[in-house]
C-alpha positions in Angstrom: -39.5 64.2 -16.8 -39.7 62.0 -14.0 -38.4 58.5 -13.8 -40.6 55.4 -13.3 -40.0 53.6 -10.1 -39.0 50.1 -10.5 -41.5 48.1 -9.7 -40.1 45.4 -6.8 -41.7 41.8 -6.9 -43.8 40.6 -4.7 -43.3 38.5 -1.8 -45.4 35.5 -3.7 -43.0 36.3 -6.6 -40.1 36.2 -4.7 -41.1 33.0 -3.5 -41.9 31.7 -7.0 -38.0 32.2 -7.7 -36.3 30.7 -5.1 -38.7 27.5 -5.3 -37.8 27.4 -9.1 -33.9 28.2 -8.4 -34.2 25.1 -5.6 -35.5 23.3 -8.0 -32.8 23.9 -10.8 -29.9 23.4 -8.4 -31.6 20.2 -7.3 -32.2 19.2 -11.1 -28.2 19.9 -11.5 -27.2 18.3 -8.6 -28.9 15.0 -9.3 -27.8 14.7 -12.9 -24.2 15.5 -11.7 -24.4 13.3 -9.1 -25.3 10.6 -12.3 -22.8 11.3 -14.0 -20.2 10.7 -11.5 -21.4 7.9 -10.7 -21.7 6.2 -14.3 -18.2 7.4 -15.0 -17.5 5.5 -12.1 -19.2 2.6 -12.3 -17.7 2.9 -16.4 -14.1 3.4 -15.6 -14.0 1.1 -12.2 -13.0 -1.8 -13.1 -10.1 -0.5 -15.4 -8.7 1.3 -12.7 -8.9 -1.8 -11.0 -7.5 -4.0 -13.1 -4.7 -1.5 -14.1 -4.0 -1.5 -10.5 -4.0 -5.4 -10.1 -1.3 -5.5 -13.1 1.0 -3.2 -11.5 0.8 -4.3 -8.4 1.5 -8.1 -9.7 4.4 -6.5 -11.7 5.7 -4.9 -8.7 5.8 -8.5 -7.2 7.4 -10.3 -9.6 10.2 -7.6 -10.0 10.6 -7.3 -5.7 11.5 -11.8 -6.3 12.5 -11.6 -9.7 13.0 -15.6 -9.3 9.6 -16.9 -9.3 7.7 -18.1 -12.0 4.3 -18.6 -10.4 2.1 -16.3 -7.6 0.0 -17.7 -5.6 -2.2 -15.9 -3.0 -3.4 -16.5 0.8 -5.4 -14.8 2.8 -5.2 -14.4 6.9 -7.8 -15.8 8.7 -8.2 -15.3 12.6 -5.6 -16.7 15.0 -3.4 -16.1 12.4 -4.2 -19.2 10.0 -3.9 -18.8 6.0 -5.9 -20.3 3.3 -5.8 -19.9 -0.5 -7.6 -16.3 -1.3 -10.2 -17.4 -4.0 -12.2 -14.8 -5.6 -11.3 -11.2 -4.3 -11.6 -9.4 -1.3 -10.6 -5.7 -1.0 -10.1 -6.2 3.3 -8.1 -9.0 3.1 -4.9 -9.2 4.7 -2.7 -10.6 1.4 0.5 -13.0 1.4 1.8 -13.3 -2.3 3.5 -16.4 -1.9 6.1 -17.2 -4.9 7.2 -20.2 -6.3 10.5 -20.9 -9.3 10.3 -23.2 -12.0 10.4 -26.4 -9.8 7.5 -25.3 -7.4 10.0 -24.3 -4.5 8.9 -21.7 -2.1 11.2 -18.7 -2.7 9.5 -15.9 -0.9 6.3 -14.4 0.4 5.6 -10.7 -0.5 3.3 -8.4 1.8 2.0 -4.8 1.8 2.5 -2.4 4.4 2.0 1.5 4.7 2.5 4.3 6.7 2.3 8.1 7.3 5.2 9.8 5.4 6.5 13.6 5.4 3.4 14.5 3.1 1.0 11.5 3.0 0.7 7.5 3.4 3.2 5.5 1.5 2.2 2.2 0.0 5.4 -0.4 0.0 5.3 -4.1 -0.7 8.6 -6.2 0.9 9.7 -9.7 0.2 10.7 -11.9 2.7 12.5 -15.3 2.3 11.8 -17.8 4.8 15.3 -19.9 3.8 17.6 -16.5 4.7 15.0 -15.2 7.7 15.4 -11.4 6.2 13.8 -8.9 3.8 15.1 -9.2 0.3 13.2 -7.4 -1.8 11.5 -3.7 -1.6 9.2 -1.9 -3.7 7.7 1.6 -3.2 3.7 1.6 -4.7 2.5 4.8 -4.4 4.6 7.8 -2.3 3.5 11.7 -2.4 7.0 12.5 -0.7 9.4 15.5 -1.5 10.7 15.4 -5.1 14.1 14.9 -5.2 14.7 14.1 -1.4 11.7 11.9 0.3 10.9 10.3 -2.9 14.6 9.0 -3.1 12.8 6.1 -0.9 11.8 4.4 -4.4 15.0 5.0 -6.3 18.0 5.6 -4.2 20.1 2.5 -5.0 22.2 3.0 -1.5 18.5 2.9 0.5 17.1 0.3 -1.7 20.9 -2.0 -0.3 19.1 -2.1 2.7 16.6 -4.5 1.5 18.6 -7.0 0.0 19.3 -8.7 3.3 17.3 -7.1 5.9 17.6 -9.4 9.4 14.1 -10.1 10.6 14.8 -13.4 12.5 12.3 -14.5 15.2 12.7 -15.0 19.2 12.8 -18.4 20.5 8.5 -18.1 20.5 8.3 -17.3 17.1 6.3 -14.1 18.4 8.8 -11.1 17.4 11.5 -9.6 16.1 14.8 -10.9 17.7 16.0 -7.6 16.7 13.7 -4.8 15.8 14.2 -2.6 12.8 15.8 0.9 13.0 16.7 3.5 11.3 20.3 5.1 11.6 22.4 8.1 10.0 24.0 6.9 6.3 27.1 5.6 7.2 26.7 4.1 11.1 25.1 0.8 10.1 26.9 -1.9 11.6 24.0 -4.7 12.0 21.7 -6.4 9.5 18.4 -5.2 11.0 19.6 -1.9 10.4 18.5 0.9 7.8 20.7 3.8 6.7 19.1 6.6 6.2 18.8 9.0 3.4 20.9 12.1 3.6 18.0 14.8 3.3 15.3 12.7 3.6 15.6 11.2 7.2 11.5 11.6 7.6 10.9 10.1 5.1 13.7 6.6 5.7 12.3 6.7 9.3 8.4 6.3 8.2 9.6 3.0 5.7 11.7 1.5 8.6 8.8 2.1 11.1 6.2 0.5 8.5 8.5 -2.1 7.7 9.3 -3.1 11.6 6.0 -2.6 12.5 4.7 -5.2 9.3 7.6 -7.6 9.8 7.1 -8.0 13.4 3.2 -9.0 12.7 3.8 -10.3 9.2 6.6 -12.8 9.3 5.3 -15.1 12.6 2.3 -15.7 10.6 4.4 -16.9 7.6 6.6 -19.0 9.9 3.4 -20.4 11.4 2.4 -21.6 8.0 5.4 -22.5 6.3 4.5 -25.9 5.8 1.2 -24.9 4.2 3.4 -22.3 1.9 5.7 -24.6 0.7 3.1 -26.9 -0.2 1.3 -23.8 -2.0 -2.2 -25.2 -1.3 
């Protein structure tokens, strides 16, 4: 008996199929591309606002004094003016104040490249003691158990509590920039001591940090008066 041969489609067939697999995959493509975009546009401002409430959390626990937050934006030349509304770009000071309206400190966000990927911090800095006292880690993707002991090692976090970043005669830089040194040899207070297994890791925050403070901190001495008055 012999077998049929299989009958093979025509080139107008074959044509028919890939316009109507096209098709399909553009069909699936759109309505996925919908989707994404309503779950986004659906969960956005949660995400958001979660990530508003944690970050004014993270504020209020880096200068656990204050009682009120105020915020400022940086305009050009280096000028700040109340932030009203919100603005994703803008260049934040969290300015806080205690229970008698008294300037205690100004927080400000910094990040950097890490061991694996950018860390977010936020710092405090008091304009009364002209140092960092308060630190924060927001979001770090560093080694468990050795680069993320950035955001829980109580020696590292020591370093924070009085970190020297007093400004030169022109109120311009760093009198003494930031650096980093093996746990133990710290001997002034714009030093950091480092981590023991995690020296990448210490290194990127007292890069980010120096690099932050030194462009951070003359605009917040340039407008003290404007802080203190918290308008």
């Amino acid at each position: 008996m012999e077998a049929k041969e299989e009958k093979k489609p025509s080139e107008k067939e074959q044509g028919s199929e890939s316009v109507s697999m096209i098709r399909t995959l553009t069909i699936v493509a759109i309505i996925s591309g919908i989707l994404i975009v309503g779950a986004y546009q659906w969960t956005g401002p949660t995400i958001k606002k979660n990530k508003a409430e944690f970050l004014r959390k993270a504020i209020f626990q880096t200068l656990p004094q204050i009682k009120e937050l105020k915020i400022f934006k940086e305009e050009p030349a280096g000028i700040l003016v109340p932030l009203v509304g919100e603005e994703e770009k803008a260049t934040r000071y969290f300015a806080g104040y205690d229970a008698s309206g008294a300037l205690v400190g100004v927080v400000v966000e910094a990040e950097g490249q890490g061991f694996q990927d950018v860390i977010r911090i936020i710092y405090a800095y008091s304009p009364e003691k002209k140092a960092i006292v308060g630190f924060k880690v927001l979001e770090t993707k560093e080694t468990p158990g050795l680069g993320d002991k950035i955001e829980k090692d109580p020696h590292f976090l020591e370093n924070f509590e009085a970190l020297d970043v007093r400004l030169d005669a022109d109120q311009k830089s760093l009198v003494h920039p930031i650096e980093v040194v093996k746990i133990g040899n710290k001997k002034d207070l714009w030093q950091i001591d480092a981590i023991t297994g995690a020296t990448i890791s210490s290194k990127a925050v007292g890069r980010m940090v120096n690099k932050s403070a030194g462009e951070r901190v003359p605009v917040i001495e340039k407008n003290l008066s404007l802080l203190k008055g918290g308008s």
